[in-house]
N, C-alpha and C positions, 0 to 999 in steps of 0.2 A: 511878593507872593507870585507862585506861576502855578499855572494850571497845568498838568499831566494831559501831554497828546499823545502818549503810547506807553505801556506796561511793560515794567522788568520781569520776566519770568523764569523758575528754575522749571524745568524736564526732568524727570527721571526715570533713565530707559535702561535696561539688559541690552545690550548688541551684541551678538554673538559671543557671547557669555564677557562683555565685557562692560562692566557699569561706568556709565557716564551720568553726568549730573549738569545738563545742557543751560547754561546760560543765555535767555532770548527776549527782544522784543516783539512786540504785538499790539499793534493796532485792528481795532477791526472796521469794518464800513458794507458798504450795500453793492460794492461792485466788484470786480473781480480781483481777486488778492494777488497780491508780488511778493515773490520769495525772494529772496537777497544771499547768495552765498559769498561769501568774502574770502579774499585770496591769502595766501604766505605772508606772513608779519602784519594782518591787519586783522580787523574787528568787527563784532555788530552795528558798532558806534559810527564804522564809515557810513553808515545807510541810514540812520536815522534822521538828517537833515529832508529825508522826504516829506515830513508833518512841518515842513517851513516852503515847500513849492504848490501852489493853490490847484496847480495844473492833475496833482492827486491827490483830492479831495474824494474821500470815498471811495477812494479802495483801500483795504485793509492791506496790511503787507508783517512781513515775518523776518524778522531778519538773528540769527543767533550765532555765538560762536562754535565754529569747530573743535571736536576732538584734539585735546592737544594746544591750544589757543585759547585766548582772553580767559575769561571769568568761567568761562565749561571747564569740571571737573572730568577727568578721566583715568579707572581706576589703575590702568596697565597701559602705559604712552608705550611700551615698546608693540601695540598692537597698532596702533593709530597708522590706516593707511589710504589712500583713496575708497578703497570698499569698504573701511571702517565709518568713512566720512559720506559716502553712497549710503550707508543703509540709514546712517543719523537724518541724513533728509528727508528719509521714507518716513519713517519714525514721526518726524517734527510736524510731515504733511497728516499725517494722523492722526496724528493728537489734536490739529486746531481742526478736523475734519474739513481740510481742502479737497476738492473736487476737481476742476478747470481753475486754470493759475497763469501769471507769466511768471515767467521766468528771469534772472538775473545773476549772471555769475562773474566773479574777478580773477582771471589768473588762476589758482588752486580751485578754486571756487566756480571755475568758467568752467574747467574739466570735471568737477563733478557732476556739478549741471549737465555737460554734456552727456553723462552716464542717468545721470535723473529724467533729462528729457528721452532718451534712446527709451527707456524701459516704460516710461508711460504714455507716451505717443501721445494720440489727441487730447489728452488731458492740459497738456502743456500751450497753453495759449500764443506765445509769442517765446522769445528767446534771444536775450541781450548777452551776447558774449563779448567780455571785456576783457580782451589779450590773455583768453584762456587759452589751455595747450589744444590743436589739432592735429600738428605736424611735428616732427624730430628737434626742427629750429625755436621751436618755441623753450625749450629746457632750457633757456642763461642764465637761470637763478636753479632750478634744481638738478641740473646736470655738476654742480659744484660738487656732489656729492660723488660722484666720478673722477672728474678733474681734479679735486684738493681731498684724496682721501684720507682719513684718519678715524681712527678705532676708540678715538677718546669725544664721545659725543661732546662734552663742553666747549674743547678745543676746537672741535672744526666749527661750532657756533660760534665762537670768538671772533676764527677767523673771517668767517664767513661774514660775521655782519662789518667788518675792518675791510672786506674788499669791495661790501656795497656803500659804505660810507664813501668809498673817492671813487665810486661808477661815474663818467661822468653822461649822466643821465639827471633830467629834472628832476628833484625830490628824492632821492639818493639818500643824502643826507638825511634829511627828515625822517625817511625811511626806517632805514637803518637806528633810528637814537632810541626808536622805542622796542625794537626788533627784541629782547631781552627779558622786555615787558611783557609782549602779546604770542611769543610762542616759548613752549617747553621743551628746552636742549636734547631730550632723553624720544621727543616725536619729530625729532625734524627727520633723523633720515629714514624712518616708514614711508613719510608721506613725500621724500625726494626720489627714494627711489622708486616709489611705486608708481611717479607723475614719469621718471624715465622711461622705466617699463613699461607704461601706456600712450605714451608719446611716440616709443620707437616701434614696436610690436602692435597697439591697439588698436591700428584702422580708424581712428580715429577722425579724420577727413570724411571716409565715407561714411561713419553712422551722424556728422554734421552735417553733410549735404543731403542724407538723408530723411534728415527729422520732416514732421513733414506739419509743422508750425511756419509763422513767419519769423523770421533770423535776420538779426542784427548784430554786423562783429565791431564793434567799438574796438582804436586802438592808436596811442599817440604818435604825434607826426615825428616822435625820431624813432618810431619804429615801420613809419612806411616804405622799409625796403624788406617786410615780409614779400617770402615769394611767392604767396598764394594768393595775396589779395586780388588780383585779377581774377584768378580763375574760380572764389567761389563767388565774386561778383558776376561770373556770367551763370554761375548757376542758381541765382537769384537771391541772395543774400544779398542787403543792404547795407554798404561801409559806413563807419563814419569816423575820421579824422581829427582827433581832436588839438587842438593849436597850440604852441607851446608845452609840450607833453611829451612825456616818456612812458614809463609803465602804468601809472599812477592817477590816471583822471581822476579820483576824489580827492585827488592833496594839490595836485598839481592846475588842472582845469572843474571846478569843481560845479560853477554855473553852467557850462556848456553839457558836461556831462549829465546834469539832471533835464535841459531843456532838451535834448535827443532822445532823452531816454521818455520824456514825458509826450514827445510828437509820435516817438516808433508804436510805445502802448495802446496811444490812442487811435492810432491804426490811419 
């Protein structure tokens, strides 16, 4: 027998006229709550190991899937798109009536974050961004939708996950096997192209540098020859490096990544 350290829950929201039926965990507690957005081909489930680190005991935290992904139902995927996936967060923060929160985003999930923290300012307590998009370079998984184009959404899925399979990058692999499982064919290229189009067009640098929380950009040592790391570490955002690692710090460094995240929180 086990005892339940956090709740399965369903949401059920209209988003701009389009129904979702939000798959989420929930824990609650006495301290300040963590939101969790999870990136491209992953899930709620990547964040749930937080009710096994002692170091957050007592903060409640929120973690569900995306529009389009895991166990969330969504009634029209060809809607699914970064502002589809912005407003679900609005949404999720209001229904468990969050106030002041940190923050936590992966990849897909770092960029919307990004868009979550820009619009609520001090609300947003701290701000883990984990190789979300800022800049142009960040698009090697959704720029695919540019570079391999194809008009037959299954097809370019197929491909798409056959060329992260032999990325050679850590967890690649892994990545990729469930990739089929955790996203819907028919949303991938909403939310690729719309991570483009805010990648390339969205100033997105300057509304990070501008949040005016404390910032942490989490991000693995084979991707330390982003070209910004420097410069948003003089403008005071704190790096953190993770060993052994590519995109993937919860598959790949999964200790390290909850012990940084549990030291930046606790301030």
């Amino acid at each position: 027998m086990t005892s339940q350290q956090f709740a399965s829950q369903r949401l059920a929201f209209d988003i701009d006229g389009v129904a979702v039926d939000i798959a989420a965990l929930y824990r609650g507690g006495d301290k300040a709550p963590i939101l969790f957005l999870h990136g491209f081909g992953s899930t709620k489930e990547d964040y749930a190991d937080i009710v096994r680190h002692a170091a957050f005991d007592g903060h409640p935290f929120i973690a569900y899937d995306a529009p389009g992904c895991g166990d969330t139902v969504c009634a029209d995927l060809a809607q699914v798109s970064i502002s589809l996936l912005l407003h679900a967060a609005l949404r999720v923060l209001a229904h468990y009536r969050v106030d002041r929160f940190h923050l936590v985003g992966h990849s897909m999930g770092g960029l919307t974050a990004l868009l979550l923290a820009s619009q609520l300012g001090e609300r947003v307590l701290s701000f883990t961004d984990i190789e979300g998009n800022i800049a142009p370079e960040d698009c090697f998984l959704s720029r695919q939708i540019v570079d391999y184009p194809n008009a037959d959404a299954e097809a370019f899925f197929d491909d798409f996950i056959e060329r992260t399979r032999h990325a050679p990058a850590y967890a690649s692999a892994l990545y990729a096997a469930s990739l089929r499982h955790k996203v819907r064919a028919a949303a991938v290229r909403g939310i690729f192209s719309s991570m483009v189009a805010l990648s390339d067009h969205g100033q997105l640098m300057e509304q990070f540098l501008a949040l005016p929380c404390r910032k942490m950009f989490m991000y693995g040592a084979q991707n330390a020859g982003l070209s910004y790391l420097a410069h948003i570490e003089r403008h005071g955002v704190r790096l953190s490096e993770v060993p052994h690692c590519g995109h993937f710090p919860m598959y790949s460094n999964p200790l390290f990544m909850w012990r940084q995240l549990a030291d930046f929180i606790a301030g």
